[in-house]
Structures are given as C-alpha cells and as structure tokens.
C-alpha positions in Angstrom: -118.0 -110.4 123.4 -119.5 -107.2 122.3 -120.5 -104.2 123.9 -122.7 -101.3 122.2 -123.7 -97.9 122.9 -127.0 -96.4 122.3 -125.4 -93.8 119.4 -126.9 -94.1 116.3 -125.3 -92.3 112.8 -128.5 -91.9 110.2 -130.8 -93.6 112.5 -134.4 -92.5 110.7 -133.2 -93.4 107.5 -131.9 -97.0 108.6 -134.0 -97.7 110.9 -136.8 -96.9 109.1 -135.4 -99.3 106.1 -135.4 -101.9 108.4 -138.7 -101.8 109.8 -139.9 -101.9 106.5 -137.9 -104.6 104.7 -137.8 -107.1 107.7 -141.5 -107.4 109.6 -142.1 -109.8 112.5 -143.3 -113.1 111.3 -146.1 -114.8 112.4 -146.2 -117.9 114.2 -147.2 -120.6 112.9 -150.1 -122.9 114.1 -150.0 -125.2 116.5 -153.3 -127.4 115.0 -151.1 -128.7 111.5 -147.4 -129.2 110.6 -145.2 -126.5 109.0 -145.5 -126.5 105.7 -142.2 -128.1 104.1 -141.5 -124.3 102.1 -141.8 -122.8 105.8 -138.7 -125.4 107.0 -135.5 -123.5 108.6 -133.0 -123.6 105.9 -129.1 -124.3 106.5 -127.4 -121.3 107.4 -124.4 -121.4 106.1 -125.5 -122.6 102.7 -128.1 -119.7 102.6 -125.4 -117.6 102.7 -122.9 -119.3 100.7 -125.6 -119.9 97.6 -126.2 -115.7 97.8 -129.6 -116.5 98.7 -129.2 -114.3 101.6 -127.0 -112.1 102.9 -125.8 -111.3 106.9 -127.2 -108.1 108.1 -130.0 -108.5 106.1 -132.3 -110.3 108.4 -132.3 -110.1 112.3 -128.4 -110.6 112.5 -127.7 -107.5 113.7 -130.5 -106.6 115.6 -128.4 -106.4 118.9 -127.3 -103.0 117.9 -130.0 -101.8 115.4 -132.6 -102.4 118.1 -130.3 -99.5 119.9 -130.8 -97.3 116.3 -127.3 -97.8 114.7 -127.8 -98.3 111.2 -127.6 -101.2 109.3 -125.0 -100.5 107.5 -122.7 -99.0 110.5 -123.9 -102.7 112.5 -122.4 -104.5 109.2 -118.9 -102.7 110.4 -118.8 -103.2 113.4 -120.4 -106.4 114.1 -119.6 -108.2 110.3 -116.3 -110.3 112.0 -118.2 -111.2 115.0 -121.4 -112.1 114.5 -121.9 -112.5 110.3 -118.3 -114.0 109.9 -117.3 -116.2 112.9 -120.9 -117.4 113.6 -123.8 -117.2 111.5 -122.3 -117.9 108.5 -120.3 -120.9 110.2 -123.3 -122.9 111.5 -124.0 -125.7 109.5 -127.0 -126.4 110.3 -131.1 -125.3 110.3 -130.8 -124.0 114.2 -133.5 -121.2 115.1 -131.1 -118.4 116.3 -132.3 -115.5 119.2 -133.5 -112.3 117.6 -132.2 -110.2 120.4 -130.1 -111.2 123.9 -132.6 -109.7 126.5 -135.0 -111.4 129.0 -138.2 -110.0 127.9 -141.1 -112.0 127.9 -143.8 -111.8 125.8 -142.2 -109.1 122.8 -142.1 -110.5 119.4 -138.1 -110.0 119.6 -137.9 -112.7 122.6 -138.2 -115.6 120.1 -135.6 -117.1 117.5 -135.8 -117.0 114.0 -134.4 -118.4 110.5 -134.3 -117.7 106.9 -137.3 -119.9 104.7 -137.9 -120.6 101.2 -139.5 -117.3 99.7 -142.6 -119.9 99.0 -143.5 -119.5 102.9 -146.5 -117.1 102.9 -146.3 -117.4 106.6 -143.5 -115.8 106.4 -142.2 -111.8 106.3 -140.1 -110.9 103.0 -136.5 -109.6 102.9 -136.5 -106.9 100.0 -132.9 -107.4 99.4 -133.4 -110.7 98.9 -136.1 -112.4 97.6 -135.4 -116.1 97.1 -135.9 -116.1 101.1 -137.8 -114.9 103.7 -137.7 -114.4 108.0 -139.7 -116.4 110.2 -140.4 -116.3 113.8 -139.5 -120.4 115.0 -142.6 -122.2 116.7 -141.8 -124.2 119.6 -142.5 -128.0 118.4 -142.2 -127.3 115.2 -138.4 -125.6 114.4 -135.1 -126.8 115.8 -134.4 -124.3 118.5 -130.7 -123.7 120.2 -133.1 -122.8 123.4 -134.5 -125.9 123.5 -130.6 -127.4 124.3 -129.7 -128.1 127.5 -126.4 -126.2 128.9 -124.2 -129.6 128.8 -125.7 -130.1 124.9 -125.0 -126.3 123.6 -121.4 -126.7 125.4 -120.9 -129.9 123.0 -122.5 -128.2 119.9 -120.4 -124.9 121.0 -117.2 -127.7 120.8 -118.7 -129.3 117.9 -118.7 -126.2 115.7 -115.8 -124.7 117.0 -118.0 -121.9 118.4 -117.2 -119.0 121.1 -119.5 -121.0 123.9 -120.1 -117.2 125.2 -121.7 -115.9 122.0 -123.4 -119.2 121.4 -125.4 -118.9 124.9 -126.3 -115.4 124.2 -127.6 -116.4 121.2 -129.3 -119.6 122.2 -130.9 -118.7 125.8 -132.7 -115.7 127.4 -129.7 -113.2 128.6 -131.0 -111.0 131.8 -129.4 -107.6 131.9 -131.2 -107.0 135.5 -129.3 -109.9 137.6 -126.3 -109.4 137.0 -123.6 -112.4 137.3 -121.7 -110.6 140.0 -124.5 -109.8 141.9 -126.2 -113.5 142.1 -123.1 -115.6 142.7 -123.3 -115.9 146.1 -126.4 -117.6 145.5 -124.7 -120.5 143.5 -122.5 -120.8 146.1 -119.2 -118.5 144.6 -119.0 -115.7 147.2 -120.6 -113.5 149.8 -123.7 -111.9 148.3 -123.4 -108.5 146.9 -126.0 -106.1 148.0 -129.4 -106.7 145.8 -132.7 -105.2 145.8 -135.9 -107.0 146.6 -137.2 -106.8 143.2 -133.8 -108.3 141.8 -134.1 -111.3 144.3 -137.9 -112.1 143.2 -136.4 -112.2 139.7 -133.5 -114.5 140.6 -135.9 -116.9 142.6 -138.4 -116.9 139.7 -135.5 -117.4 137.0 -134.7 -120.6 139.4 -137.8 -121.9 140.0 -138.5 -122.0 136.3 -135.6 -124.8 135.8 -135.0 -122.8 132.2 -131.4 -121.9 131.4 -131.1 -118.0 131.8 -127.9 -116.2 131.0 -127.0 -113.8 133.8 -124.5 -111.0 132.4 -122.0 -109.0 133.3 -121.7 -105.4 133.7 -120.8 -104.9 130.5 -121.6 -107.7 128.6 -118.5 -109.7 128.5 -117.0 -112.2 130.6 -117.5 -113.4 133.2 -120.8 -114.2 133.0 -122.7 -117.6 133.8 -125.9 -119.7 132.5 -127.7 -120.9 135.7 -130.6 -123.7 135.0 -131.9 -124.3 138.3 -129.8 -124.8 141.0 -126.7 -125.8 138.0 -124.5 -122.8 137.5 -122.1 -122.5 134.3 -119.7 -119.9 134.1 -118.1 -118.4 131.0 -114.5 -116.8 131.5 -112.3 -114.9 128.9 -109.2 -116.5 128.5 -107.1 -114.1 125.6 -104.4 -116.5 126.8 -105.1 -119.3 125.0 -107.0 -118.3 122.4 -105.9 -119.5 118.7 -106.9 -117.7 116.4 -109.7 -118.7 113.9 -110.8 -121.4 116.4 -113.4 -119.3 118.3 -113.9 -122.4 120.9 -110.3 -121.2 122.3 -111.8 -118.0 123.2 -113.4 -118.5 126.5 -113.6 -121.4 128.9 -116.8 -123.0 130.6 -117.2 -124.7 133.7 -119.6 -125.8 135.9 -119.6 -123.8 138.9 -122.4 -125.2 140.9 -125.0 -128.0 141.4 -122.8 -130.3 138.5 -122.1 -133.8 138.9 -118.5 -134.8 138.1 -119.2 -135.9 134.5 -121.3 -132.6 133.9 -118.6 -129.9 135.4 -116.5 -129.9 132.3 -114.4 -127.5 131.4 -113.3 -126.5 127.7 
C-alpha cells in the first residue's frame, strides 16, 4: 500500500490545473433513469481506446488532494494505482474518489469516466471524448455497494491487491485506527482510546456498513469491520508473485464469520 506526505513540488500551478480541468459532477436525479450517454464506461477499454488517460481524472486524487502535483502523483503512484489497478478492471465499477471517512464532502462518493455526450457530467480538458461523473446510488454499479465476502471474490476474480481494492471500494477511517479497535472484535486487550474515538467505533458498528479501519501508516495490517464481522488484511512479501497482485496480501475473517465466510486468500 501507499503512504504520502503532505509535500507538494509546483503545487499552485498543478493544483490549480486540476481544479479547473476536473470539476465535481453533479448527481444525477433520483425521479428518472440515467441517461444511456451518462452510463459508467469500461475502465480498462477507456483507457486502452486513448479515450482517457490515468491521472487525468480523480485517479490520483489520494495524493493531489495533499497538493502534489499531477504530474509528480503520475511518478509516484502510475505502477500502483494507474497500472496494476485502474487500468486492469474490466468492468464499469464506480471507483472511490478519495480513501477518507468523511461524510457529506463531494470527494466521499465514487466516480467513472462517461461518454463526453453526458451534460450531467464535468469535462476532462485533456480529453474530450469523455467526461467525470460523480455515481448515484441506484443508478451506477458501485464497488461500495459489495459486501466484504463479494469484493474478496471480485478482488480474487481480477487478480486484484484485496488491500487496495477495499480502500478503493469502502469508506477508510484514519481516526480508529486498526490497532486501537481490535480488542473490540475480539483480537487483543484494548489499547487506550479516547471517548470521542469509542462513539465513532460504536456508530461505525451500529451502521452495519463495511468501514475500513487503517493502520498507522496506511499499510497492513489493517481490517474492514461490517458490524460485528471483522476482516483483516495482512502483508505477506513472502508469497507474493509478481504481476499477480492477489499474492500480495492475505484476508481473513477475524471475527463474527461463519466457517464458510472466514476465508482466507
């Protein structure tokens, strides 16, 4: 997984760039279907037609949202996130904008490329047979909308770091930690948290939606709890082969799992 730094290199210039050539979508309404020119298109084969290309969108917002530029992102994200993922999925999937737990800010949603015929949609100046559009819940295919044990099969599927794809997929909370909430799922003694942390926790619970929990630093271990169900994600260099990104990091049920659910890959 990877970790940035708030440093940014040519930040106004970049940033500014950005802000201008990708705008937040609007949503579509909820009172008529999408039109068929606002329909998600297939990732990989908007990429592989040249119709779009990685970095150019919200791919890299992890670390422009931080003020790296877009081109310095491209370098040190390209292998990770435009190479071994986005350009691999074979499929329509709204994708997170950022991995945060924020409620409410238009960067909490997912998003896909459209046909440039979607007015709906917010233009891409370097490329214009496509635009960016914010997903709409009952309307776009959404990897949130998966459950844990469906987006470890997809993760298997697609030959997919499960760790990315979660991050990617569910709401990632940088406040409870992994380390700190454990006990709660039954892994060890409690680690010292603050009222306002618990709250969180017991509200992330009580909402039965899967919620990453992340580690200090934002690689494994770190676990997606749904509930009372606790999955965690562990590095495992050891194995790994690579090109198959599925190799990179196991996943097993931890807690509240049935036999047939605890699987580990």
């Amino acid at each position: 997984m990877f970790f940035f730094s708030p440093v940014a290199f040519f930040a106004v210039v970049f940033i500014d760039l950005f802000k201008h050539t990708v705008v937040k979508a609007s949503s579509l309404s909820f009172l008529s279907p999408p039109s068929p020119d606002c329909t998600c298109l297939n990732w990989n084969q908007t990429y592989s037609s040249h119709r779009a290309i990685c970095g150019e969108g919200h791919e890299l917002f992890l670390a422009t949202k931080l003020g790296i530029s877009t081109i310095r992102a491209k370098l040190l994200m390209n292998s990770e996130f435009c190479l071994n993922f986005y350009k691999r999925i074979d499929d329509n999937v709204c994708i997170n904008v950022n991995m945060g737990n924020e409620p409410g800010k238009w960067y909490s949603g997912q998003w896909c490329y459209v046909s440039a015929s979607c007015d709906s949609a917010s233009p891409v100046q370097s490329a214009p047979d496509v635009r960016v559009k914010m997903c709409t819940d009952g309307h776009d295919k959404m990897l949130r909308n998966m459950s844990p044990e469906d987006l470890h099969a997809y993760a298997r599927a697609g030959d997919f770091d499960v760790g990315l794809l979660v991050k990617m997929a569910y709401p990632v909370d940088q406040d409870v930690k992994w380390h700190l909430a454990k006990g709660f799922f039954g892994q060890s003694p409690n680690l010292q948290m603050s009222s306002d942390q618990v709250e969180k926790l017991q509200g992330i619970i009580t909402s039965g939606q899967p919620v990453v929990l992340d580690s200090h630093d934002g690689h494994p271990p770190f676990a997606v709890v749904q509930g009372r169900k606790a999955y965690l994600v562990e590095l495992d260099e050891a194995h790994f082969i690579r090109g198959h990104m599925n190799t990179l990091t196991t996943w097993k049920c931890v807690h509240g799992c049935n036999a047939g659910s605890a699987a580990q890959s």
